[in-house]
Phi, psi and omega in degrees: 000328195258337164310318205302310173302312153312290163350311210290314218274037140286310181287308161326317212261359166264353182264347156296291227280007190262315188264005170291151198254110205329150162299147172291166181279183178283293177315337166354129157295138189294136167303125150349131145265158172248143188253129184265149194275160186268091194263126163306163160265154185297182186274187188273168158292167207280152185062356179296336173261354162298035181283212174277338191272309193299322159261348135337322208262332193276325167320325192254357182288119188283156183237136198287106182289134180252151194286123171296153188290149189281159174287173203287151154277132187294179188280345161296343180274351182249029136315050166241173193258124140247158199228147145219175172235242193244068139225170184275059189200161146209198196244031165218104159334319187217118148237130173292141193253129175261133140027276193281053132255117172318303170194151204267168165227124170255143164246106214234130173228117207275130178263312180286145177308351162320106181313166197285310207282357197260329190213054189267173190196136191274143167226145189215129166233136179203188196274159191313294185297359181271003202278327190285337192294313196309314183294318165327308176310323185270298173315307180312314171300315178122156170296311188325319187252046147074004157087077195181078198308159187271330199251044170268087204303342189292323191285120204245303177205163187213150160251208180264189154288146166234146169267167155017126177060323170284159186243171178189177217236168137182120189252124176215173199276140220267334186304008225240320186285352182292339172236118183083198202265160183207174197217162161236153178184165172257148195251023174314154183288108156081010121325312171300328159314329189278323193249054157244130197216178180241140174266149176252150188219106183262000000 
């Protein structure tokens, strides 16, 4: 009877240790990690960031004013007027030329009664150190030809003669003053000391 009893509780304790599931090895190898890559995050949905603190704050943000394009310069500004009368003068030293003019205009309005041959005046423009050959040049030329030889390469603009009352012109291109000194003067016989100025080119 006490074999019997052994036997069973033998047969026991070998069908628990039959469902125990074997141990891991020591050795085993470890599962791989994988390493995930550092990917931004998405962005949010639309309105997703409209909250209420969020639009406040956009509300209160000053917005960067952009500068309107400058306007064109009227046409007075690529302009001046000089005046003399029935002397051998007028009344500017210098003009300034701006930059952003395409081309320039000098305009000379004789205030005196005088006639042109007895007492006109001229506006010529050329480089400083070309002023005296250019009046030489010019008296030789003559009244007919406004005391302005025609085929004088040196002269950058020229008008006409004007007498008394009258106005006359002279236009040249503002691209023509950036390289070197230029002068405006007049080239009436003994004239020139008097009627002489410098272009500024701004």
């Amino acid at each position: 009877m006490k074999r019997q009893a052994w036997v069973i509780v033998c047969a026991l304790v070998l069908a628990a240790c039959q469902r125990q599931e074997p141990p891991a090895q020591a050795n085993a190898p470890a599962k791989s990690s994988v390493e995930i890559p550092n990917t931004p995050e998405a962005p949010p949905k639309p309105g997703a960031e409209a909250t209420p603190d969020a639009v406040l704050a956009a509300q209160q943000t000053p917005v960067e004013q952009v500068a309107p394009a400058q306007p064109l310069l009227p046409p007075g500004d690529c302009t001046f007027t000089l005046h003399a009368g029935d002397a051998p003068s007028w009344d500017a030293g210098n003009i300034d030329v701006p930059s952003a003019c395409e081309k320039f205009t000098i305009k000379l309005e004789h205030t005196g009664q005088m006639p042109r041959w007895i007492m006109g005046h001229n506006v010529v423009v050329a480089r400083v150190e070309e002023v005296n050959a250019v009046e030489r040049a010019g008296i030789g030329a003559g009244p007919y030809r406004s005391y302005v030889e025609p085929s004088d390469k040196r002269v950058v603009a020229r008008s006409k003669l004007a007498g008394g009352g009258e106005t006359v012109s002279a236009t040249l291109d503002t691209a023509k003053l950036r390289n070197g000194h230029f002068a405006y003067f007049c080239t009436f016989p003994g004239h020139l000391k008097g009627m002489r100025g410098t272009l500024t080119l701004h």
